[in-house]
C-alpha positions as CSV (number, residue, x, y, z in Angstrom):
1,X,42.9,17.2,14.8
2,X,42.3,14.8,11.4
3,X,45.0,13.8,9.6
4,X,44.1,12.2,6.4
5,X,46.8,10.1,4.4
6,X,48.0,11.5,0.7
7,X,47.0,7.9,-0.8
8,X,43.7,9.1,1.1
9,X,42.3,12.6,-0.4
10,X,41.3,12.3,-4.3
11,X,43.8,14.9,-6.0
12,X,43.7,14.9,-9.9
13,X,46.0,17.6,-9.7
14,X,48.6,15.4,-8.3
15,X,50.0,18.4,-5.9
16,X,52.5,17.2,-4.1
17,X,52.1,20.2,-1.4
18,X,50.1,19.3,1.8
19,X,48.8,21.8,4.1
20,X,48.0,20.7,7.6
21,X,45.3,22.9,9.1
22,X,44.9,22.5,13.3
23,X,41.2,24.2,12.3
24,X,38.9,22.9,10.4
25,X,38.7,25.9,7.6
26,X,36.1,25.3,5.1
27,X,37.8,28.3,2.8
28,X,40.9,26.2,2.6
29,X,38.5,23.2,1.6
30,X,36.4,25.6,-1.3
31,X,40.0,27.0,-2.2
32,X,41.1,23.6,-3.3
33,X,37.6,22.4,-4.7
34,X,37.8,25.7,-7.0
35,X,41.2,24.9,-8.2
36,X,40.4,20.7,-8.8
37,X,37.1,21.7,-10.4
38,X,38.9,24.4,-13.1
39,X,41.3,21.4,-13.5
40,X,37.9,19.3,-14.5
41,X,37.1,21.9,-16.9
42,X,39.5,22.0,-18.9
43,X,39.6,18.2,-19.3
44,X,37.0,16.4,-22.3
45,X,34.4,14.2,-21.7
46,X,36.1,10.8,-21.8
47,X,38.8,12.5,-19.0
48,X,36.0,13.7,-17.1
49,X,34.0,10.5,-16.6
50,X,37.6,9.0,-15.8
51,X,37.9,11.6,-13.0
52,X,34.8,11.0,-11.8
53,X,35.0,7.2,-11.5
54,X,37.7,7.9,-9.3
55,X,36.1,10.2,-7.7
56,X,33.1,7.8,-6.6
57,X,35.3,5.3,-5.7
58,X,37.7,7.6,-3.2
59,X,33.7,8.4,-1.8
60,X,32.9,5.5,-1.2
61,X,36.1,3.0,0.0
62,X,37.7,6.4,1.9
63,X,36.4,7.9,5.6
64,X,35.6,11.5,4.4
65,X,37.1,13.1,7.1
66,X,35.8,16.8,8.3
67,X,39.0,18.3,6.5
68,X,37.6,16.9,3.8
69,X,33.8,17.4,4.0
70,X,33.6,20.7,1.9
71,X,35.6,20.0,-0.4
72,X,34.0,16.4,-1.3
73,X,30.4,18.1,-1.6
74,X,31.9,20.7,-4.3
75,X,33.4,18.3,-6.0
76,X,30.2,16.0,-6.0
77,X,27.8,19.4,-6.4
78,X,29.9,19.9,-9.7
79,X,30.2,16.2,-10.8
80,X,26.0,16.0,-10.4
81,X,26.3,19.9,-13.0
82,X,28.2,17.7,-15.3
83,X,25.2,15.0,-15.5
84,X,27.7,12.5,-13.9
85,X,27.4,10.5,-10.3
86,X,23.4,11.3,-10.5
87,X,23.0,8.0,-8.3
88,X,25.0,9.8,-5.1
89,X,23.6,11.9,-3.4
90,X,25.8,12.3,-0.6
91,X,29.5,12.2,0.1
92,X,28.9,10.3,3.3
93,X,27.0,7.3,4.3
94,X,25.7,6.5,7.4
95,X,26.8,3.3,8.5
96,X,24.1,2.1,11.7
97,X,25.0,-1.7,11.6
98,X,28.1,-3.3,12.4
99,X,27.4,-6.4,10.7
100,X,29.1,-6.6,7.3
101,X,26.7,-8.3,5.0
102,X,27.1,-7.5,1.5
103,X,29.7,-7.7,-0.9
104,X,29.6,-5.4,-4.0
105,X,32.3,-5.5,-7.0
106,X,31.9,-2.2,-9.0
107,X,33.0,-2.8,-12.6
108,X,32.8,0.6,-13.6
109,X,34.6,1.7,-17.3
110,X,37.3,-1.0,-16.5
111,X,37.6,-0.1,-13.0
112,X,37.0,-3.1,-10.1
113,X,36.5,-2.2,-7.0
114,X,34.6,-3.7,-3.7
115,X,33.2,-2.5,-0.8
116,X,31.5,-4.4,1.8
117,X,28.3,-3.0,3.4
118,X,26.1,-3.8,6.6
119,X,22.6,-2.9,5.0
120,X,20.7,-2.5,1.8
121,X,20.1,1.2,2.9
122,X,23.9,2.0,2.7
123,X,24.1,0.0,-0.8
124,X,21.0,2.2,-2.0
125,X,22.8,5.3,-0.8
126,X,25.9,4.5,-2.7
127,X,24.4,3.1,-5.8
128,X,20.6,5.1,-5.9
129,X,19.3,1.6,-6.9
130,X,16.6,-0.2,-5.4
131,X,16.9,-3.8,-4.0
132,X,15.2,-5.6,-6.4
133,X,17.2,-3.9,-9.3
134,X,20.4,-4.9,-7.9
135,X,22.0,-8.2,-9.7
136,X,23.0,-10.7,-7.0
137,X,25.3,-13.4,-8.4
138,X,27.0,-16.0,-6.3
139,X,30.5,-14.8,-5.4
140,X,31.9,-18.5,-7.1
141,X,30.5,-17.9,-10.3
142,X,32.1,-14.3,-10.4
143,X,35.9,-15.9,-9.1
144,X,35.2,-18.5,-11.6
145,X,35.1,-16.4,-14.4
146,X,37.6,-14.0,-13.8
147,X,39.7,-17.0,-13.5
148,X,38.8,-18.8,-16.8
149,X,39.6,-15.3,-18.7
150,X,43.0,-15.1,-17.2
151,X,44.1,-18.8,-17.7
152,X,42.4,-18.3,-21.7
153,X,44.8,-15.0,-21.7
């Protein structure tokens, strides 16, 4: 059985009704999807791109769980109809090292997040960059910054 925390599942809807399901039921999972993606629908274009920001980042920093897996690929299938997330392909990435090597702070519309990855390959899956098109910067110059701007403030 997968149990998957509320803070856990993206949910624009903001439903606070949870259904626990012993089976994995993939109609369930395109039940939901269908009711988040009218949601998207109605919403214009700056709300969208909001939603889908938070989208990639509950992608990427969450374990899709199976209970999950159905509904993440409708939800990214619709984003990718909406010309949005174009750089994912996938809602899950294969992680074959162990040996955390990379850390990347997303600035994305205002939004900072980090994840920390074992391999180039995972960062490509996540971003659809290539290596040499990814900007390295020393993680002291970034800190340094973000701390002159709040000491300015």
């Amino acid at each position: 059985m997968q149990v998957d925390r509320a803070k856990d599942i993206f949910n624009p809807l903001e439903t606070s009704q949870f259904i626990i399901n012993f089976e994995l039921d993939s109609t369930e999972q395109q039940d939901r999807a269908g009711r988040v993606i009218a949601h998207l629908k109605t919403l214009d274009e700056t709300a969208l791109v909001e939603e889908s920001i938070k989208f990639f980042k509950w992608i990427i920093l969450c374990h899709i769980s199976l209970s999950n897996l159905k509904y993440a690929k409708l939800l990214l299938q619709f984003f990718h109809e909406q010309g949005l997330l174009q750089h994912k392909q996938s809602v899950t990435n294969v992680q074959k090292q162990k040996t955390q090597r990379y850390l990347v702070m997303f600035t994305m519309n205002g939004h900072v997040f980090t994840k920390i990855y074992s391999s180039i390959r995972e960062l490509r899956a996540d971003t659809g960059k290539k290596p040499s098109q990814i900007r390295c910067q020393p993680t002291k110059e970034v800190f340094c910054k973000l701390l002159k701007k709040k000491t300015n403030s």
